[in-house]
N, C-alpha and C positions, 0 to 999 in steps of 0.2 A: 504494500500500500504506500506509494509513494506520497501521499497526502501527508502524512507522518512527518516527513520529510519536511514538506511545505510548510506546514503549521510549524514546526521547530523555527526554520526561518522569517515566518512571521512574527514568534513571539518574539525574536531575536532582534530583529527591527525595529518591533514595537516598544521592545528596554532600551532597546541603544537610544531610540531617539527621547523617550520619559529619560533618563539619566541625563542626556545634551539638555534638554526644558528644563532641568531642575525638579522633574518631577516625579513623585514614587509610586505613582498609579497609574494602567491605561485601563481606561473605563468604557470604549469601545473602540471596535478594528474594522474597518469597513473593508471588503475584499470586493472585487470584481472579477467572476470566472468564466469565459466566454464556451459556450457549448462547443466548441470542437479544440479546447485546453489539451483535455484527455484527463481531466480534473473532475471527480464527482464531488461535487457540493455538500452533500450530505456528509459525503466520507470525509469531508476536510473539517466540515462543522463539528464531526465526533473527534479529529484526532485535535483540534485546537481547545476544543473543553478538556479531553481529556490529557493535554499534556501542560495548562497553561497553570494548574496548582500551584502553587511555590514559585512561581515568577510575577512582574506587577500585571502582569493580566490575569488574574487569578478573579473569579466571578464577573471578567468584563461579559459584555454582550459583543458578539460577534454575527456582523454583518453581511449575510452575501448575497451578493447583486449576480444575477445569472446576465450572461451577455447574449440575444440570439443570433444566430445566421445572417447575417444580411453583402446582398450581394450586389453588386452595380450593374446593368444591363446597357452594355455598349450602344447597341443599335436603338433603343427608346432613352438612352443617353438618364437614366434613373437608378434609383434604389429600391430592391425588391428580398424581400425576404422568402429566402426558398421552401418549398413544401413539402421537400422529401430531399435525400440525397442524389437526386440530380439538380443540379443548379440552375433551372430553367426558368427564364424570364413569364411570369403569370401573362403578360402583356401581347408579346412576340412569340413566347417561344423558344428564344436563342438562348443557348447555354452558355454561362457567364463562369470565368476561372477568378473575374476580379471580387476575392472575398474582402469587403472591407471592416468586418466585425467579426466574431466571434470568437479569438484567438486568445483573447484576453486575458491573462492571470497578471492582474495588478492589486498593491496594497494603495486603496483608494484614502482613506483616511485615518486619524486615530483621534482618539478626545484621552485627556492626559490631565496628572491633577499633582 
């Protein structure tokens, strides 16, 4: 479970930066993880409760924003979110390689005290 992994690094981040603020608490962590990460959200949400005890994220709330698919559609020159794993434009029809969302695994924010 590579999420294990993730969540380590976030709480990681989340000390470093409450230590830089001068401050000994994070009280929430906002993550952003886009459906084609390869990141299940759920799995990330158990392994960041359960590893975050004994660091200052210990009973924060933990935030996660799912990111969806969305894809550019050259020839109607738009943004379209696909409906299956062909990436075909709802509009046109034309299969679009330009993914411009979903990839996403960012630490979007932190509240710190």
């Amino acid at each position: 479970m590579h999420e294990a992994g993730l969540a380590t690094t976030a709480l990681e981040i989340a000390a470093d930066h409450a230590r830089r603020r001068g401050a000994a608490r994070v009280h929430r962590l906002t993550l952003r993880v886009g459906d084609l990460s390869g990141v299940a959200p759920e799995a990330l949400r158990f392994a960041l409760d359960a590893l975050s005890p004994g660091t200052p994220a210990a009973g924060a709330a933990f935030d996660i924003e799912v990111v969806s698919v969305e894809c550019h559609c050259p020839a109607c020159d738009r943004p379209f979110r696909p409906a299956d794993v062909i990436y075909a434009c709802p509009a046109c029809g034309r299969i679009s390689s330009d993914v411009r969302q979903g990839h996403e695994l960012e630490l979007v924010s932190l509240e710190v005290s």
